[in-house]
C-alpha positions as CSV (number, residue, x, y, z in Angstrom):
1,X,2.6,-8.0,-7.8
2,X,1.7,-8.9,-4.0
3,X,-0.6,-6.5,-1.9
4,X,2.5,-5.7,0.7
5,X,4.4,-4.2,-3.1
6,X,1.2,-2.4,-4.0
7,X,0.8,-0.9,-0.9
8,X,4.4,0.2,-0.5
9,X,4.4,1.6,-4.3
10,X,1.2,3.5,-3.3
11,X,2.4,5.0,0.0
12,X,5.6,5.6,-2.1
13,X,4.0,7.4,-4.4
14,X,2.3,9.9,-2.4
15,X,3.5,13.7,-2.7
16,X,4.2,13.8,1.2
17,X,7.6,12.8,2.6
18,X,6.6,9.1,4.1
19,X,9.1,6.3,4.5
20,X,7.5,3.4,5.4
21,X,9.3,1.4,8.2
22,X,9.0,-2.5,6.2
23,X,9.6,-5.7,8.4
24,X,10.3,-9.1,7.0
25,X,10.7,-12.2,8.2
26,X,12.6,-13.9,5.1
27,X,15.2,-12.5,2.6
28,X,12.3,-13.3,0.0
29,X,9.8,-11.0,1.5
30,X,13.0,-8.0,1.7
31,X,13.5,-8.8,-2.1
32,X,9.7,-8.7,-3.0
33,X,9.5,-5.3,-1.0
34,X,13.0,-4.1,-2.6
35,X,10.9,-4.7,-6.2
36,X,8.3,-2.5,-4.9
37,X,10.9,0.4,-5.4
38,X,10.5,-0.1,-9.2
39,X,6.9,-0.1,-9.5
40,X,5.0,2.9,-10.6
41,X,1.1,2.7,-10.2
42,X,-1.0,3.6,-12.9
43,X,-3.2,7.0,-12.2
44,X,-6.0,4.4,-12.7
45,X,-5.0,2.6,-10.1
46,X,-3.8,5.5,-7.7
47,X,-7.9,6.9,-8.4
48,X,-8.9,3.5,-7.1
49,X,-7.1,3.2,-4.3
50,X,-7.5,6.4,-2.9
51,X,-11.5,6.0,-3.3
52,X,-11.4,2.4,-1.6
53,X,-8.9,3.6,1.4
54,X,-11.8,6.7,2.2
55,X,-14.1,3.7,2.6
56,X,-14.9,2.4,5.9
57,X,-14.8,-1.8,6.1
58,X,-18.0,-3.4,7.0
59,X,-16.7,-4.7,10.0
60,X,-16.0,-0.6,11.2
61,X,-19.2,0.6,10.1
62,X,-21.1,-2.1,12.6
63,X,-18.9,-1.1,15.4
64,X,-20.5,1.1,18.0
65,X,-18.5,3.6,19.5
């Protein structure tokens, strides 16, 4: 599974209404985000992903605003 199909099936996954707008640049890349429609994330791996995304990177937490 490629991060761009993780990140689809999580977005996809979410109880909201969100339709992702997904660009590609190959008819590979439209069939690997096609398979993303048939992944179902784990709740193991939903509860990781929604700790890690509530995380700031390191590069934000240097900035200076």
């Amino acid at each position: 599974m490629t991060i761009p199909q993780i990140a689809l099936a999580y977005v996809l996954s979410q109880p909201l209404n969100i339709f992702p707008l997904v660009g590609a640049r190959s008819g590979d890349e439209i069939t690997a985000n096609l398979q993303s429609l048939d992944t179902t994330l784990t709740q193991e791996e939903m509860a990781w992903l929604d700790l890690n995304s509530s995380q700031k990177p390191a590069s934000m937490k240097s900035a200076k605003r």
